[in-house]
C-alpha positions as CSV (number, residue, x, y, z in Angstrom):
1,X,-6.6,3.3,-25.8
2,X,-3.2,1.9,-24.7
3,X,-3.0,-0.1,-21.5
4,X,-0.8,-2.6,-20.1
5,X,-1.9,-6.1,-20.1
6,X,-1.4,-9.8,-19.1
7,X,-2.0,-11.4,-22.4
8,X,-1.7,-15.0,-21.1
9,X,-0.6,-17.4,-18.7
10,X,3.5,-16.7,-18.3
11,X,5.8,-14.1,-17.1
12,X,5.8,-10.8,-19.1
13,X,3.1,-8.3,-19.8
14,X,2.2,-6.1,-23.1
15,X,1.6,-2.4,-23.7
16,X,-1.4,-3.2,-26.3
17,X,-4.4,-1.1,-28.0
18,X,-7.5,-1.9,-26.4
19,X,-11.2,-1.1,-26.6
20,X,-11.7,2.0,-23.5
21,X,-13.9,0.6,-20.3
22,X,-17.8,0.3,-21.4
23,X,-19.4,2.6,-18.4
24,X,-22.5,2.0,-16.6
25,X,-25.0,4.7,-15.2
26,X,-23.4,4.6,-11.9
27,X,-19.8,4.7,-12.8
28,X,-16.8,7.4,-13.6
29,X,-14.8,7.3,-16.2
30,X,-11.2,8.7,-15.5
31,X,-8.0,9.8,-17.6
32,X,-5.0,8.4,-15.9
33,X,-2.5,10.6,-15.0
34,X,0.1,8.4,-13.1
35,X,0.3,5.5,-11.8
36,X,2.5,3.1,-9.0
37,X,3.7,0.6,-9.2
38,X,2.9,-2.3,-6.2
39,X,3.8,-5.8,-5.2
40,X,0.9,-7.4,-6.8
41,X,1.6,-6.3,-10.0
42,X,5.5,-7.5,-9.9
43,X,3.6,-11.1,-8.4
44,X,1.1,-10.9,-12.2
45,X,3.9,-9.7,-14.2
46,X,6.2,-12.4,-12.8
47,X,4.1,-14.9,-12.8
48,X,4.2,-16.5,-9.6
49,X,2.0,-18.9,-7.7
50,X,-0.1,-16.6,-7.0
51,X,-0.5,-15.1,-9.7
52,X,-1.0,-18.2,-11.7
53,X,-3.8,-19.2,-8.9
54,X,-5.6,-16.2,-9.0
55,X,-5.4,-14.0,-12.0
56,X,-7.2,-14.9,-15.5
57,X,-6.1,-13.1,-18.9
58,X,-6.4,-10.9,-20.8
59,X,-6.2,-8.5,-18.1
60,X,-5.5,-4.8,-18.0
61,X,-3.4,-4.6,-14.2
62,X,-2.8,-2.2,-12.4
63,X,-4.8,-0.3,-9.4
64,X,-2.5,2.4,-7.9
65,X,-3.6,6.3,-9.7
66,X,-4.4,9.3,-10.3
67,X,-6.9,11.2,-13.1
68,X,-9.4,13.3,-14.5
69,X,-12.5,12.6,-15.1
70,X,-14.0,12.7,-18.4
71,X,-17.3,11.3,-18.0
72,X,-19.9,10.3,-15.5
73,X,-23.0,8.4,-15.7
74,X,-26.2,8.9,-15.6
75,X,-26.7,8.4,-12.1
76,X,-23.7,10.1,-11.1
77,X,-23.9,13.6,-9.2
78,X,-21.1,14.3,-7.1
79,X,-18.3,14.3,-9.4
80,X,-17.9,16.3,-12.4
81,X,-15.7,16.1,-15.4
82,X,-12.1,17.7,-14.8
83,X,-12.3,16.5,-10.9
84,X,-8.9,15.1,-10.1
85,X,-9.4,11.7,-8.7
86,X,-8.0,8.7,-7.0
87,X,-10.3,5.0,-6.9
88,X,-10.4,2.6,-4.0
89,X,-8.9,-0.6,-5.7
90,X,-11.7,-2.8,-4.0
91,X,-14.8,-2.7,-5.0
92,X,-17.4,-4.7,-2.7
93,X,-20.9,-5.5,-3.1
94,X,-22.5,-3.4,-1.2
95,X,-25.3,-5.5,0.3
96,X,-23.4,-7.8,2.2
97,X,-23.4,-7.3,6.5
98,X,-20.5,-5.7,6.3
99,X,-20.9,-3.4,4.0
100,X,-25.0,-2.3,5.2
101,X,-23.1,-1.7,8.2
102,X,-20.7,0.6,6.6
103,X,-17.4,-2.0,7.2
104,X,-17.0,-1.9,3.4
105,X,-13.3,-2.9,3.7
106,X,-14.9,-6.1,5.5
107,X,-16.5,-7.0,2.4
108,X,-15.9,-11.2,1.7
109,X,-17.1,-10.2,-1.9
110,X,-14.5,-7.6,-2.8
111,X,-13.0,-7.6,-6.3
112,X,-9.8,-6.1,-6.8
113,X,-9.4,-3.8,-9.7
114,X,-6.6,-4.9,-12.2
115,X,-6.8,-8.4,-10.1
116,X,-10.6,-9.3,-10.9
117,X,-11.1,-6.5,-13.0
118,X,-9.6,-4.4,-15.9
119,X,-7.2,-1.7,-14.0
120,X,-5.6,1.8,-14.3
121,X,-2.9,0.7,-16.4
122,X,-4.1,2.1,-19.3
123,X,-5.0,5.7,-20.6
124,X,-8.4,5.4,-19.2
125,X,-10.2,3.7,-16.1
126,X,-13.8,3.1,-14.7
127,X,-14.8,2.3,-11.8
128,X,-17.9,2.8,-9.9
129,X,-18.7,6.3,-8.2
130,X,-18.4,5.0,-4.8
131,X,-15.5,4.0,-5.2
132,X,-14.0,7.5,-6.6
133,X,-11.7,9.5,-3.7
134,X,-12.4,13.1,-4.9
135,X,-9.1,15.0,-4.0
136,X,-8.3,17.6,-1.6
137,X,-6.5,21.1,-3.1
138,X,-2.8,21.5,-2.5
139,X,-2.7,17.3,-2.8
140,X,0.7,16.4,-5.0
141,X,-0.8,14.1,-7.9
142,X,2.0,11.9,-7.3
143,X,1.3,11.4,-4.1
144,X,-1.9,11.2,-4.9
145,X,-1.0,8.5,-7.4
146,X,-0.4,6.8,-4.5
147,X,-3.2,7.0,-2.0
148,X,-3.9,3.3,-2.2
149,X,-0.5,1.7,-0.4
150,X,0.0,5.4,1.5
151,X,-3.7,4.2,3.2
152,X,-2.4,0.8,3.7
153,X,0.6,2.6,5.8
154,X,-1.8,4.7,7.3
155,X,-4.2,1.7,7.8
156,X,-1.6,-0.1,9.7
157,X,0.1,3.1,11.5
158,X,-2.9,3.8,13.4
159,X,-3.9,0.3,14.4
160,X,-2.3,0.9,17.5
161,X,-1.8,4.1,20.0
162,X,2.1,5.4,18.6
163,X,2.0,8.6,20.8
164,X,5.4,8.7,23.1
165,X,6.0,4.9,21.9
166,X,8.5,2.9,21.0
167,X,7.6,1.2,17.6
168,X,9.3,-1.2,15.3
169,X,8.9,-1.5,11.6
170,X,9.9,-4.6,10.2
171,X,10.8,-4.4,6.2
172,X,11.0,-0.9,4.5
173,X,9.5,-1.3,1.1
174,X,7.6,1.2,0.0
175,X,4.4,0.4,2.2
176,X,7.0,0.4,5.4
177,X,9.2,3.4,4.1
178,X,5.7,5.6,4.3
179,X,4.5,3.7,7.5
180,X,8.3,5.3,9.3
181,X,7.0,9.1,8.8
182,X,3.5,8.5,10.0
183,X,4.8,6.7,12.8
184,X,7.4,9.6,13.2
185,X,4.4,12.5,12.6
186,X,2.1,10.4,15.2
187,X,4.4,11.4,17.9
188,X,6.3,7.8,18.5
189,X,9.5,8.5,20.8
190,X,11.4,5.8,19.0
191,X,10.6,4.4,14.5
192,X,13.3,1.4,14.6
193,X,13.5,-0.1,10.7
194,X,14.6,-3.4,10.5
195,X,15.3,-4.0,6.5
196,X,18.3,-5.8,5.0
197,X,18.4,-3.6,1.8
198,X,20.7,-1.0,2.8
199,X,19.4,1.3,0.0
200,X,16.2,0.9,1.9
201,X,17.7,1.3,5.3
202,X,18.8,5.2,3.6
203,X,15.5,6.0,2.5
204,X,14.1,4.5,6.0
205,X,16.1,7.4,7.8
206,X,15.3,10.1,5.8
207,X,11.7,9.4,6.5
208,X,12.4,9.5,10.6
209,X,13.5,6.4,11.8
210,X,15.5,6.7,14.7
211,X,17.9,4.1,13.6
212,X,17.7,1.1,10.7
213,X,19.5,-2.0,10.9
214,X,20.3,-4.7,9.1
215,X,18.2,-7.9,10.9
216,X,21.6,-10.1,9.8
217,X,23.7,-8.3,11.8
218,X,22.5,-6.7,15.0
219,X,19.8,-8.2,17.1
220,X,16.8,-5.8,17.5
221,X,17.3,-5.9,22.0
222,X,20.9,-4.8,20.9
223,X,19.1,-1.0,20.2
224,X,17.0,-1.2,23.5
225,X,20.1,0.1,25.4
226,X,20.9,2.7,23.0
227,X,17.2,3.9,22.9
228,X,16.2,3.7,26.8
229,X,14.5,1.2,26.2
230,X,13.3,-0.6,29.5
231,X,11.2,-3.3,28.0
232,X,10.5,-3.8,24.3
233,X,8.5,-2.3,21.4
234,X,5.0,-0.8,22.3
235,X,4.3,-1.2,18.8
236,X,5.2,-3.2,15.8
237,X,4.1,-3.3,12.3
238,X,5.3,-6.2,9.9
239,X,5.2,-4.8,6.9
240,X,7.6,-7.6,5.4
241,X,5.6,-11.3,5.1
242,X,9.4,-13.1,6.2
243,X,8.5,-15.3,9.0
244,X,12.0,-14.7,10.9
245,X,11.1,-10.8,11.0
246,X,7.6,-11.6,12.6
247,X,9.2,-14.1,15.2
248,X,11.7,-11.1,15.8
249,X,9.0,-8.6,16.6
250,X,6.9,-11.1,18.6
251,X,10.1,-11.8,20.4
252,X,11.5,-8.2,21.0
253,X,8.0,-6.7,22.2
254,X,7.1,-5.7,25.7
255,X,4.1,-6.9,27.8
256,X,1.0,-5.6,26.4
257,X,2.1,-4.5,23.3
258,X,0.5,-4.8,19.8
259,X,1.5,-6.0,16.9
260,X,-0.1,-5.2,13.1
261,X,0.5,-7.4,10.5
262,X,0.1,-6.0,6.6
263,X,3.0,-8.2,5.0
264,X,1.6,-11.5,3.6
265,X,3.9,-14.4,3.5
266,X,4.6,-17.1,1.3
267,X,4.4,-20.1,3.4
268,X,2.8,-20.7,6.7
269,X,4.4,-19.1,10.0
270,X,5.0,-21.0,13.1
271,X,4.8,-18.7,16.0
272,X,5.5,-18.8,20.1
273,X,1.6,-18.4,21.6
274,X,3.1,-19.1,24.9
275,X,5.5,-15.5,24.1
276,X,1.7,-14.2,22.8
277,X,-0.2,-15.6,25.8
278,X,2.0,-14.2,28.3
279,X,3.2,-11.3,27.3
280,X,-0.5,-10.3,27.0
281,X,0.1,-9.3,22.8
282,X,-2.6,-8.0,20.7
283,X,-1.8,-9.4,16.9
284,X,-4.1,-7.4,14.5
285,X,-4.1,-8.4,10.2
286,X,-4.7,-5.5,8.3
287,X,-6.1,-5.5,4.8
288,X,-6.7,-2.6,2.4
289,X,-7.9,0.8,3.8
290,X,-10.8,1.5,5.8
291,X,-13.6,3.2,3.4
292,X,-13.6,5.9,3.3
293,X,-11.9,6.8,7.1
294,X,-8.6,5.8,6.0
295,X,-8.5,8.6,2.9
296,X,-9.9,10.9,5.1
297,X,-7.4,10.5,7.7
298,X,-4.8,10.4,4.7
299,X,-5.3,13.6,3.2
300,X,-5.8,15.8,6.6
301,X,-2.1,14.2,7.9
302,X,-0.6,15.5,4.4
303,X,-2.0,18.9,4.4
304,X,-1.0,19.2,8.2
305,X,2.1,18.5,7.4
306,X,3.4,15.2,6.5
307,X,5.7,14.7,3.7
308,X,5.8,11.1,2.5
309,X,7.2,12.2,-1.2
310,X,10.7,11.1,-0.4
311,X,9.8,8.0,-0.5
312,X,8.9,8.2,-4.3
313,X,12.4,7.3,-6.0
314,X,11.8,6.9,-9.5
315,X,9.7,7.6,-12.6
316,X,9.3,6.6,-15.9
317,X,7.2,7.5,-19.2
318,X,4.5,4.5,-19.3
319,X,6.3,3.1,-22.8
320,X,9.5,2.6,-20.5
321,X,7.3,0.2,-18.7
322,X,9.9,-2.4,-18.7
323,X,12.3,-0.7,-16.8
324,X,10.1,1.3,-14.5
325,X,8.8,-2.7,-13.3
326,X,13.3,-3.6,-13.2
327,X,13.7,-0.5,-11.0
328,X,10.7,-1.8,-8.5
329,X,12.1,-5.5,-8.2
330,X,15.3,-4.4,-7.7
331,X,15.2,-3.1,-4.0
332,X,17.2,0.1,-4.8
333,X,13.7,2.0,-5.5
334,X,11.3,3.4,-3.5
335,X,7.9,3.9,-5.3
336,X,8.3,4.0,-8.7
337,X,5.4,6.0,-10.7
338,X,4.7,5.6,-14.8
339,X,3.4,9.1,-16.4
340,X,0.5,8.0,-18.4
341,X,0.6,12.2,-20.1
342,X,3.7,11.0,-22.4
């Protein structure tokens, strides 16, 4: 099969002919379909620190898709070939507290497929059954190509009560873009975006934010006036890892408020715990989706009514892989999906 791989240590990556996954009795073995494109995979192709730390080639990457199965195992009763699927990029142990007690996002043992494992960029994928998402009729596939950062919005969205609040979303990639219309289809009064890239501030207000605004201009108290604002934001989700955005939403939140954090940052953050202490703020990390809540909660919000397909911008054949990974770095994309049918 073809897949995309990190041949060795150094920026750049390689569509190559490799062998398809080996499957045990307990796996499922998927055609991909489509895939997304995500952060972590600009970080391996790049090269980065991180990626230098914590990845070791060959490695297929990739963990964002949709497929069809083809074949299960042995083992393997509740799926059937032709299903159209989705796989939870982290697969756990399954023995550890955590996941006995059904916290499998929790799991200190997770492995993250095309990170630790061989991923979905490629013409075929296995991963184990339990973690298949068996889809929903009437779901897009490219939205359902990208159930794995749509359940880390929706992981994040609902960390907090949004109903009749005033939230803030700081940094509208992709991740933050789909975060705005589940706040918005939540029932928040005010979404305020704060994102420099005014492409992305665009694509922030046709997902429902209220207003966007660019964090080196305007100060986010200067919308509290022009939203009714008596206090602050109720809620706030840092979706960008830039320690001036978290001070910001710290800073602009009113008493009692909470604050979820999915963006990672580079560097350590200083923040104000007398402005936490004080102001009586709840500061919650968020990592992953829950399994298998989060999906669940995914696909009933889209077939009630949700629309979080504007936020897809671009696609490309998976032999234009080249530019489909220029159009995600560039900051005047959305999601960008590869078709893995051309």
């Amino acid at each position: 099969m073809q897949a995309l791989v990190k041949m060795a240590a150094g920026p750049g990556l390689e569509l190559r002919d490799v062998p398809r996954p080996t499957m045990g009795i307990n796996d499922v073995l998927v055609r991909v379909l489509r895939t997304g494109i995500c952060g972590t995979d600009l970080h391996i192709e790049s090269w980065d620190p991180w990626a230098a730390r914590t990845i070791k080639p060959p490695l297929v990457i990739g963990h964002e898709f949709v497929g069809e199965i083809v074949e299960v195992g042995a083992n393997v009763s509740d799926f059937q070939p032709g299903d159209l699927v989705s796989g939870e990029g982290h697969v756990v142990c399954g023995r550890c507290r955590h996941c006995l007690a059904g916290r499998r996002h929790l799991c200190p043992h997770t492995i993250g497929l095309g990170v630790g494992r061989h991923g979905a960029f490629a013409e075929f994928v296995a991963l184990p059954m339990t973690n298949i998402w068996h889809h929903w009729p009437g779901v897009d596939p490219e939205v359902a190509a990208i159930f794995d950062p749509f359940g880390n919005a929706v992981h994040t969205a609902l960390a907090f009560p949004t109903l009749a609040e005033d939230v803030l979303i700081s940094g509208a990639g992709p991740i933050g873009l789909m975060a705005t219309a589940i706040a918005r289809f939540t029932g928040a009064r005010h979404v305020v975006v704060s994102e420099p890239n005014a492409y992305r501030r665009a694509l922030a207000l046709q997902m429902g934010a209220t207003v966007a605004i660019d964090p080196r201009e305007r100060k986010l108290s200067d919308v509290f006036e022009e939203l009714d604002m008596v206090e602050g934001f109720d809620v706030a989700m840092e979706m960008s890892g830039d320690a001036r955005a978290l001070r910001d939403a710290i800073g602009s939140m009113a008493h009692g408020g909470g604050v979820a954090i999915l963006g990672l940052p580079t560097a350590e953050i200083s923040l104000d715990v007398n402005e936490i202490v004080m102001k009586m703020l709840t500061l919650r990390g968020i990592y992953g989706r829950e399994m298998y809540e989060t999906w669940y909660k995914m696909t009933v919000m889209l077939r009630s009514g949700l629309d979080i397909k504007p936020a897809i911008t671009h696609r490309f054949p998976f032999t234009e892989h080249a530019a489909a990974f220029d159009a995600a770095r560039s900051g005047e994309s959305g999601k960008v999906i590869m078709d893995w049918t051309t």
